[in-house]
N, C-alpha and C positions, 0 to 999 in steps of 0.2 A: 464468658471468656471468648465470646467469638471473634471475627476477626472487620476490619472497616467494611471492608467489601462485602461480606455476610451480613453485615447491617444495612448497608446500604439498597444489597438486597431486597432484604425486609421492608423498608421506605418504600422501595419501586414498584413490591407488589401489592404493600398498601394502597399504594396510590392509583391501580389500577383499578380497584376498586368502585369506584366514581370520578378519578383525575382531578381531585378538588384540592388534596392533601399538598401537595408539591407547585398545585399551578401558581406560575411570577415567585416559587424559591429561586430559583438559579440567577434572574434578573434581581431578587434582591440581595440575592449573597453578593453578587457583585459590587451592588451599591451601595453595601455596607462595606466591603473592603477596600471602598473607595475607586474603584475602577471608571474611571469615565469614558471609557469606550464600550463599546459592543465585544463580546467575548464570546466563541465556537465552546470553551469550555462549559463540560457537566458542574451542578452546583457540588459533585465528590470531588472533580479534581480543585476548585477554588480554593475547597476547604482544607487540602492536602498543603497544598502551594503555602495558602495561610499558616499553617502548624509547622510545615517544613520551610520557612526560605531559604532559598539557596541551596535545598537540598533536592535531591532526586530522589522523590517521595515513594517512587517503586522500590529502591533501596532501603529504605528507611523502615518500610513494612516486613521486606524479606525475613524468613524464618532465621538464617544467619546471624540476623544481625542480634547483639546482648541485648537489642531493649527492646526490644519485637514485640512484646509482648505491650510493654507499658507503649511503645508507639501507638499501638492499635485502639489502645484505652482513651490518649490525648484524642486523635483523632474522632476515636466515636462522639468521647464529651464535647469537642469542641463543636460535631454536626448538630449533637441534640442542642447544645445552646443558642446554637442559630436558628435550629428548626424552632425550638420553642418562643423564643423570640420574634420570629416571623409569625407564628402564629397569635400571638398575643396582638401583634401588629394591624392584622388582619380585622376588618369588619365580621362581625359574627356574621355565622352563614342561615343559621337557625334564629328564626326571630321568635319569641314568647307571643304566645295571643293571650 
């Protein structure tokens, strides 16, 4: 039950790890959501923007609001299905000998 940003978290410090986990996500969430420009946004807010349109997706998370909670759930699901996605996408990094 944690919260998007608590996950995302989690992502960032994976990633630090070796930088391999995340490298060209943000350039490809873009280009799965169709973006054909160059974009300063993080792959968190794409994915916000995506689940909220036309919403102000800082709103949308606030403890206030009555679906706070299920907001935070859309958004986690909808990161992991891109991340997993992208990874699948991915050349394996590990080759078999």
């Amino acid at each position: 039950n944690g919260t998007y940003g608590e996950f995302v978290a989690f992502l960032n410090g994976c990633d630090l790890v070796d930088g391999l986990l995340l490298c060209g996500f943000r350039r490809w969430v873009a280009k799965e959501l169709g973006l054909k420009f160059e974009t300063s946004l993080t792959y968190c807010s794409l994915i916000l923007n995506h689940v909220f349109p036309n919403q102000n997706a800082e709103d949308v998370l606030k403890e206030y609001n009555l679906d706070y909670r299920k907001n935070h759930q859309l958004a986690i699901d909808t990161l992991v299905n891109f991340l997993v996605k992208f990874i699948d996408s991915k050349e394996c990094l590990v080759k078999n000998e």
